[in-house]
N, C-alpha and C positions, 0 to 999 in steps of 0.2 A: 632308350633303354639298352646301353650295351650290355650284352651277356657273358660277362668275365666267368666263366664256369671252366676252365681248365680240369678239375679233380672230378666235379660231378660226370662231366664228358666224357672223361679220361677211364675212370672207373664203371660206366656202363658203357663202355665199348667191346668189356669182356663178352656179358652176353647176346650183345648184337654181331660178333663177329668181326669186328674190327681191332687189325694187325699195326694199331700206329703209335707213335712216342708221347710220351705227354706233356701239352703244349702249354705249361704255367706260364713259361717267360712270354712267348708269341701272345698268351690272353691277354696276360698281366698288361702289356706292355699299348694295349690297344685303348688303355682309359688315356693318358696322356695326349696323345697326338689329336682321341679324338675331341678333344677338351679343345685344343689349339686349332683345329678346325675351324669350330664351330663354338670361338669363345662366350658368344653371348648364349648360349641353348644352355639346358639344364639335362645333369644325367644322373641316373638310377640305374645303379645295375641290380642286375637279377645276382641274389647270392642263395645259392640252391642248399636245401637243410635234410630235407624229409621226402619221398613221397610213396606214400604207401601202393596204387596204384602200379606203381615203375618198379615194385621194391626195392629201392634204391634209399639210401641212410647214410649222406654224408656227414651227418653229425654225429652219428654214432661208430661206424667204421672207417674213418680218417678224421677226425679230430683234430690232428694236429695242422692237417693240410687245410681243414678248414679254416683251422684261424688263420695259416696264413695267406689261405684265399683274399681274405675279409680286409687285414691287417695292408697287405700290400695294394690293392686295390681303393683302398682309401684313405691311404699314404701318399700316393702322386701329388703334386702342386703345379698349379700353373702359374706364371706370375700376369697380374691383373696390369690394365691397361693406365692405372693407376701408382705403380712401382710396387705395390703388395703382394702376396698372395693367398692364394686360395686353393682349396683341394679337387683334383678332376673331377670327383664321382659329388654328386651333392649327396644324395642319400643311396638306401637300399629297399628294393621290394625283394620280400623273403619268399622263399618258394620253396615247400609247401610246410601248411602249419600242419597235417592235418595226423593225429596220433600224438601229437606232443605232450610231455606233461610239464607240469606244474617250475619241476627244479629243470627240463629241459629250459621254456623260459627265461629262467634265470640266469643258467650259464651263459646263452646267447646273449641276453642285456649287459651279462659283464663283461663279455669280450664285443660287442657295437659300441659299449661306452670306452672302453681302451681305443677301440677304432677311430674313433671321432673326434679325440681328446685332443689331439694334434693342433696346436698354433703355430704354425713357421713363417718365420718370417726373414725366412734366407736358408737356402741348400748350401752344405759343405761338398755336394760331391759334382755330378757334369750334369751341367743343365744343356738341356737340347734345345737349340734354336729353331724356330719352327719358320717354312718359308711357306706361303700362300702359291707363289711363281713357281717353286720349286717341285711343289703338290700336283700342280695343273699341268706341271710339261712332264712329272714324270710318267702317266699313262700311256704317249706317243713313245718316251724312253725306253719304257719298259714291254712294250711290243716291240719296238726295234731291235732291243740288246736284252733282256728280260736280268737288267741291274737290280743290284738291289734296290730297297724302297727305306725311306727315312723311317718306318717301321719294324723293317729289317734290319737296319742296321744297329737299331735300338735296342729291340730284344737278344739279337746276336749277342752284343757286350754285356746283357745282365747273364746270357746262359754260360757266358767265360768272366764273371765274378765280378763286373761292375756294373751296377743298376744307375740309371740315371734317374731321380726321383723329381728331378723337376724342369719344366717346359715352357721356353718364353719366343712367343710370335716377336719376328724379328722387329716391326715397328716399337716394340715393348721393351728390346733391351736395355737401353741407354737410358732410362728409367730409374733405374734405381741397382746397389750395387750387387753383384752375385757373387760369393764369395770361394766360389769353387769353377773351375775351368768350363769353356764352353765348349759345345762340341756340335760340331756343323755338319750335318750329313749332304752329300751331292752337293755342295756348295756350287759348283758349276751350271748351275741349272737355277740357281738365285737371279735376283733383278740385280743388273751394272749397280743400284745404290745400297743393296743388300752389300755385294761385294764388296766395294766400295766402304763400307763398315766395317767390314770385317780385315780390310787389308789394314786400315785404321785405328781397329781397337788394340788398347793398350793391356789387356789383361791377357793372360793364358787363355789360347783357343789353340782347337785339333780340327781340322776337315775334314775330309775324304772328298776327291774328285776321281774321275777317270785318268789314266797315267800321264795321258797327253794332253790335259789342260793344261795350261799357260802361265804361273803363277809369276811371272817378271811382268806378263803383261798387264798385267792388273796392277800393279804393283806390291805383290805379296812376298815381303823377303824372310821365308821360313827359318826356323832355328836346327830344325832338323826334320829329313820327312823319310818314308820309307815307300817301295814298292813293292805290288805283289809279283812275285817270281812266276807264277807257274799258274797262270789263266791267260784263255785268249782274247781276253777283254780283263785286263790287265785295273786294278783300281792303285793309290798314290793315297796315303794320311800323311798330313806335314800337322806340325806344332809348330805358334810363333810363340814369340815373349814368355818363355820358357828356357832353362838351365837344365841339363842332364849330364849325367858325369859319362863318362870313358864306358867303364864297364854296366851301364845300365843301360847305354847305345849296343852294346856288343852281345847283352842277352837279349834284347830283340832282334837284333840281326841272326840269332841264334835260331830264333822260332820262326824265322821268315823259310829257312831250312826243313821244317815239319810241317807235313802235311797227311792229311790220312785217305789220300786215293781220291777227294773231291772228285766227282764225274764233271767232264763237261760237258754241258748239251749240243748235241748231235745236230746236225744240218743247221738249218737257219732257224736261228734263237725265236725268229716270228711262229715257227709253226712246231713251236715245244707245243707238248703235250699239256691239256690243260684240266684242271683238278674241276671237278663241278660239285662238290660236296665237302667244302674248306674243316667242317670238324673233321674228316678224315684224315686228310692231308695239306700239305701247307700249296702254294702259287712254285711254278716250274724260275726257278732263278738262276742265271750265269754264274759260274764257280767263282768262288772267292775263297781261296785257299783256307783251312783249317788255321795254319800258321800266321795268316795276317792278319785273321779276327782274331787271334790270340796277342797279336802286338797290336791291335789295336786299343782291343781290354787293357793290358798290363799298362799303354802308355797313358790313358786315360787314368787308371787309378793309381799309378806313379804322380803324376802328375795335383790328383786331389789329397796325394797324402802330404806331398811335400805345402801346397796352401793351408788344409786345414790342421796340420800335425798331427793328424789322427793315425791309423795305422791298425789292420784289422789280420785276422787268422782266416777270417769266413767274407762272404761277400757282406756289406754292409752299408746301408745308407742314412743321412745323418742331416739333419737339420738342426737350425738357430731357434730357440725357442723364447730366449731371452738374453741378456748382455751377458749373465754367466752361463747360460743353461742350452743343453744340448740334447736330444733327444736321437739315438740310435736306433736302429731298426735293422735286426743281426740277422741271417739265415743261417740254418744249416744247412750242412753239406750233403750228408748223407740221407736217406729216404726212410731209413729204416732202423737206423742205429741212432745214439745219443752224437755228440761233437762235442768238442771241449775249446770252448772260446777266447782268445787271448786278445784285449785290445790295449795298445800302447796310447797315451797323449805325449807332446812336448809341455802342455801346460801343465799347472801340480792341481790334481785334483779333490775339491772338498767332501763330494761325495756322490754315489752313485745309487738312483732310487730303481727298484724293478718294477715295472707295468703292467708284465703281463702277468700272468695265475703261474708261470714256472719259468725260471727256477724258484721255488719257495723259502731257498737258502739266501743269504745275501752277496754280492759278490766278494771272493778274495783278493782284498791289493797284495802285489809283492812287489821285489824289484828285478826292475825288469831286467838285471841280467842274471835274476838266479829264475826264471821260469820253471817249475816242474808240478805235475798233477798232483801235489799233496794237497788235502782238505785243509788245509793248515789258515786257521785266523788269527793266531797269533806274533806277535813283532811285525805288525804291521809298519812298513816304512812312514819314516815319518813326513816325506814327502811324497804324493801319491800320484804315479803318472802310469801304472799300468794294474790291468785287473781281469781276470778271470770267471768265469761260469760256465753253466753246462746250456745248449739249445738240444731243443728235444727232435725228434725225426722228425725228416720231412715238415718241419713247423719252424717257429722263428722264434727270437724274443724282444723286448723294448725294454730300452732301459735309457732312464733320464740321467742324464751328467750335471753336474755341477762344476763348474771351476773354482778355484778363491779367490782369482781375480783375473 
């Protein structure tokens, strides 16, 4: 039973006195991996509603965070040892019922049943390869050098705008096709035949090693890779079988330039300081500059825009749901304010269905070179490749696509 409780946590930290950030993407981000773990177990997470006791009411004073507690937490997919996939979380144990009424009930089964509805059967955006080898050496790595963790480096790219919504144990991949770039954490700490595959695979993939791996030795001939500037334990992201223009290399070379003061830890990484109460605080880790988790994001969702031709305003993640049919999954940006959503296709689109309870309008197509926030339904283009709506605070939306062909 993992406990994705991120908002419930977060929100009764006020009156226990605790001073920390709120750790959605870190929760969120912990049903995937542990799914890949441990593909054959079954998991339930706890998704927290009510409890009079604690008085505590996240159904009632965060709402929107709830659904999208709910929503992205049983959203992950793993892909099956079979080439299919499947959702990380199998179900939910609700916590607590107790004061609930009648049309409480009800709201909840309308949005479990949004939740669940989900058939994917291929991610448009970065699937994470998952290593068994990789897992097992990095606890010796991570006292050594206190690197990041294929967990870490996970949730890092959804809290800079791109979500990885789906997870394949490296035995698994060559299975069946994924239609959106892979993306390798510590690859350097994989098995010679993991590597081996991956110097191999012919589709877009992105790494991350330590600076001074060896990638001639392997024979890994990248297309383009980058380093981090300004850490003493230095990390390297290369892309292979990948195209980037001039000036898309030159704005991440941009951001490898900013940084925000990252500390690095003091003495010897072995005897950082170590957290004993994880809801508080996150694991003491080696600086990895602000700016290269930022080009790592951007290169990663550069990279799923130009496969899937999608193209988003908000972070977003998207799955195949059928030969024409696409299923989105939009966030908003802001915690506390509405966002106004823009999402472009290269395909012409037939029509776009909403999922969730809001927005209760339908979306606006326009074209996409006149974008502007008018409510306007009218002259709709007659070829339909970009469209418009609102996502609510701190909450998300779904919405199903259609193509015409």
């Amino acid at each position: 039973m993992p406990n994705l409780l991120p908002t419930s946590v977060y929100m009764g930290g006020g009156f226990l006195g605790w001073d920390r950030p709120y750790y959605f993407h870190r929760y969120m981000s912990i049903a995937p991996v542990t799914a890949a773990y441990v593909p054959d177990g079954s998991f339930y997470s706890m998704l927290f509603l009510h409890d009079t006791s604690e008085e505590a009411d996240v159904l009632h004073h965060a709402p929107c965070k709830f659904e999208r507690d709910l929503y992205t937490m049983m959203m992950y997919q793993i892909k099956t040892a079979g080439g299919g996939l499947r959702p990380c979380m199998d179900g939910l144990m609700l916590c607590l019922g107790d004061g609930l009424s009648k049309n409480d009930w009800q709201w909840i089964s309308e949005r479990i049943s949004v939740a669940s509805s989900l058939q994917a059967c291929d991610s448009l955006g970065c699937a994470v390869m998952w290593s068994d080898r990789a897992h097992d050496a990095m606890l010796e790595e991570y006292i050594k050098t206190r690197r990041f963790t294929a967990h870490k480096f996970i949730y890092e790219l959804f809290k800079n705008g791109t979500p990885c919504g789906l997870i394949v144990r490296s035995e698994d991949l060559l299975k069946s096709d994924i239609s959106g770039p892979l993306f390798v954490p510590n690859l350097d700490l994989c098995t010679d035949g993991e590597i081996e595959m991956i110097a191999h695979y012919d589709k877009p993939v992105v790494c991350i090693t330590p600076a001074g791996f060896d990638l001639k030795k392997h024979g890994i001939q990248p297309d383009v890779w980058f380093k981090d500037p300004d850490s003493k334990y230095p990390m390297k992201i290369f892309a292979k079988n990948v195209v980037l223009n001039a000036d898309f290399i030159n704005e991440l070379n941009a951001l490898l330039v900013k940084d925000n003061e990252t500390p690095e830890l003091d003495g010897d990484p072995a005897d950082a300081e170590e957290f004993t109460y994880s809801l508080i605080d996150t694991l003491p880790f080696a600086k990895v500059s602000a700016g290269f988790i930022k080009l790592c994001a951007a290169l990663n969702k550069k990279i799923c825009e130009d496969m899937s031709g999608v193209s988003a305003s908000v972070p977003i993640t998207a799955f195949k749901t059928g030969d024409r049919t696409y299923r989105f999954y939009v966030y908003c940006v802001f915690e506390d304010r509405y966002c106004h959503v823009f999402i472009q296709t290269k395909r012409d689109i037939e029509r776009v269905d909403i999922i969730t309870k809001y927005p209760v309008l339908p979306v606006r197509f326009m074209d996409e070179l006149k974008i502007s926030f008018q409510h306007n339904y009218k002259n709709e283009p007659d070829e339909k490749h970009a469209f418009k709506f609102n996502a609510p605070p701190g909450g998300m939306v779904v919405v199903d696509v259609t193509y015409k062909n």
